[in-house]
N, C-alpha and C positions, 0 to 999 in steps of 0.2 A: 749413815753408811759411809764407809772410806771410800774416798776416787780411786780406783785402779791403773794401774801403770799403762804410760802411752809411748812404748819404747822405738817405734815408727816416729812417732814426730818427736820425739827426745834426739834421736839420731840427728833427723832432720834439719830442727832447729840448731841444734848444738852447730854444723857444718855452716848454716847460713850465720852464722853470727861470727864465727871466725875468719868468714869473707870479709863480714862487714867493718872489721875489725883490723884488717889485714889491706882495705881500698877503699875508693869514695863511698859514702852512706848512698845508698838507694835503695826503694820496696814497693812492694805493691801496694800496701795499707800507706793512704799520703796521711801526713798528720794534719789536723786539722788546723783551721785559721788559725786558732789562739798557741797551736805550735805543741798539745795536744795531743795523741794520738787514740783516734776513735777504733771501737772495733766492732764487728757484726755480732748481734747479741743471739744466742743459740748455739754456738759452736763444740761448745763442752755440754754434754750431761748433768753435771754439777755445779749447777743454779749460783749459787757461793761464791766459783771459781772464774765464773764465767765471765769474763771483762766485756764491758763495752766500753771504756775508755781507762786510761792511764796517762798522769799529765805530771809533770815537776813545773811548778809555778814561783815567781819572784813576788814577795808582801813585802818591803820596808825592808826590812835586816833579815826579814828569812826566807828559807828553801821551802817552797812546799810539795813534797813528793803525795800523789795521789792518785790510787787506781778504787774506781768503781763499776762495781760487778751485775749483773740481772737477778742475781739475791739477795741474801745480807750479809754482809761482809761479816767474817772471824763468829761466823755460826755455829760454821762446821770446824772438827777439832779432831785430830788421831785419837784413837783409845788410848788408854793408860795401860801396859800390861808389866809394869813394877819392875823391868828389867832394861839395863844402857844398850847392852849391844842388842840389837836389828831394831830397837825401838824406830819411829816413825814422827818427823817434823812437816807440820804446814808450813808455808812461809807466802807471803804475798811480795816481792821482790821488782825491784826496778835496778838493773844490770847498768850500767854508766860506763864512758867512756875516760872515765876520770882514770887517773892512776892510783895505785895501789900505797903508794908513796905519801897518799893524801892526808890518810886517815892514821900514819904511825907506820907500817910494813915498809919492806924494803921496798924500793920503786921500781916498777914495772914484771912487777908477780904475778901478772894474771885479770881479769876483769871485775873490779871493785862495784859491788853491787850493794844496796842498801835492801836489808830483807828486814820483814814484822814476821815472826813467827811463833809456833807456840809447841811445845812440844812437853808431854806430861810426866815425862819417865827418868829427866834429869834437869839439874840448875848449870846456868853458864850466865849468871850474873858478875859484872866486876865486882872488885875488889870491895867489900863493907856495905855492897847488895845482892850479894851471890845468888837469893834465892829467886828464882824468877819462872819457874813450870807449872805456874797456877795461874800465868796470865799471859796474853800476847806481849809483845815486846821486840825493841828494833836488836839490829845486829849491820857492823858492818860488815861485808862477807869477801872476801877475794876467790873467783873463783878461776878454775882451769880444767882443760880435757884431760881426762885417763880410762886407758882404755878397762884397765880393772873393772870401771862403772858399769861398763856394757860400750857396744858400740857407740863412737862420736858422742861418748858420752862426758856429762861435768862433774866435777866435785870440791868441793870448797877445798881450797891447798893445804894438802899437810904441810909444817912446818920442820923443814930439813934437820937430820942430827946430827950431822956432820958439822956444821958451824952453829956461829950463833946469829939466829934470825934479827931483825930489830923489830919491834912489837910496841905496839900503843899500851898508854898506860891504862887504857880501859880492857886490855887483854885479861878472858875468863880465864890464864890458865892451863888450856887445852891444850894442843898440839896442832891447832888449826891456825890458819889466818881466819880468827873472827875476832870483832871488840862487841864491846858491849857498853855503846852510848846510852847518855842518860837521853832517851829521849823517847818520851811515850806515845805509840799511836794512839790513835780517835779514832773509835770506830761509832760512825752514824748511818742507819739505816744498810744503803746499799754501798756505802764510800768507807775505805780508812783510807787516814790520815797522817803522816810525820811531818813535823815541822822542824828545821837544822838552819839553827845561826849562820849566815850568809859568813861570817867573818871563818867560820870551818872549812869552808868551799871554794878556797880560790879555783878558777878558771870555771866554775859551774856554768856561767854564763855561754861558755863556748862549746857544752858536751854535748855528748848525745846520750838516749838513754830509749831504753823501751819496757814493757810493764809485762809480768808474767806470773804466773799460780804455778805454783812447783810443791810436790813433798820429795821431802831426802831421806834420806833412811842413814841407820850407825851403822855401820860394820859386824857383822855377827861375830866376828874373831876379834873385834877391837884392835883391829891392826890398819895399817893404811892401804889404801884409802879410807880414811873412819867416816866422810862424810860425803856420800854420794848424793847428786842428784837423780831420784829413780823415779819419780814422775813429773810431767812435763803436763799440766793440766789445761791452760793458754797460755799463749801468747800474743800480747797486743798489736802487732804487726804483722803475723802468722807466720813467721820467719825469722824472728829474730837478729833483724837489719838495724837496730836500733835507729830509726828514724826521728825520734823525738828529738824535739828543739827545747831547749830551756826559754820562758817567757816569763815578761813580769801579765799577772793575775790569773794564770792558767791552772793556779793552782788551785782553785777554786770554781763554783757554778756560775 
């Protein structure tokens, strides 16, 4: 079964995280000792989506970005219906306070977010790996409000036509701010997984970040917005405060 749209806390959220983003971090969900962020398990319908923790942990030389849910993670998956525009993307997404600057874009575009997603109906692989709609796989995302989406809603940035953007070399392509690292999630049992070379991530140590289940949908006209956020399934904080601390071993049990 597909999760259905949660356009109340989509609003919601989207509003509390532009505070959070805009003044000092505070929330109701505290992150937990290892820096962590725990969450109450039942919140969502959709066992899958359902987070009870979301954590970005420091191992030696890498990031470990990691939410796990009260199901099995990357179970559940949109149908396929053979067509780009309105098609439907999962994504399992931790939103950072990082700049946009980080990962190749131009600096300061919006809220750089690392998403695992899977979506069946097109490829947005880089450059001499294009193909990629037959398996989950990461993305970096920049995102930002437009109201197009719906109210206090998000949508990963189009990329202006008026000038010329600057774009990482792992850019699919598109018309989006999105790249497309080589870097495969793990998905085991109830947890996936990304692992990203600390030497990628300066200032990681000092972000914040928080963990969230979202599908987006294409644009039915293929025009912009082409990549909205149209469900808001959890979120790890229940507000979208970005309260997480980067920690070393948080990234793991």
């Amino acid at each position: 079964m597909t999760p259905r749209i949660r356009r109340g806390s989509l609003a919601a959220a989207t509003g509390a995280l532009a505070l959070a983003l805009a003044a000092p971090l505070a929330s109701q969900a505290q992150p937990a000792r290892d820096a962590g962020i725990a969450a109450p398990r039942g919140s969502v319908a959709f066992a899958d989506f359902d987070i009870v923790r979301a954590s970005i942990g420091i191992e030696r030389d890498q990031a470990v970005f990691r939410i796990q849910v009260a199901g099995q993670a990357g179970a559940t998956r949109p149908r396929e219906t053979g067509r780009f525009a309105g098609s439907e993307v999962h994504a399992y997404v931790w939103p950072t306070t990082l700049d946009s600057g980080l990962v190749g874009f131009d600096p300061g575009q919006g809220i750089l977010a690392l998403a695992v997603t899977f979506h069946p109906d097109f490829d947005d692989g880089a450059p001499g790996r294009e193909r990629n709609r037959h398996i989950w796989h990461s993305h970096w995302v920049v995102l930002g409000p437009d109201p197009a989406c719906g109210p206090a809603a998000l949508k990963v940035q189009d990329l202006p036509r008026d000038r010329h953007p600057r774009v990482p070399g792992d850019w699919p392509g598109v018309p989006l701010m999105i790249s497309s690292p080589d870097l495969p999630p793990v998905f085991s049992g109830d947890a996936v997984e990304v692992r990203v070379p600390m030497a990628d991530l300066p200032g990681l140590r000092e972000a914040r970040f928080d963990g969230v289940t979202a599908g987006l949908k294409v644009n039915g006209d293929l025009h912009a917005p082409l990549l909205s956020v149209a469900q808001v399934l959890d979120v790890a904080s229940g507000n979208l405060s970005l309260p997480g601390r980067v920690a070393p071993g948080s990234g793991t049990r």
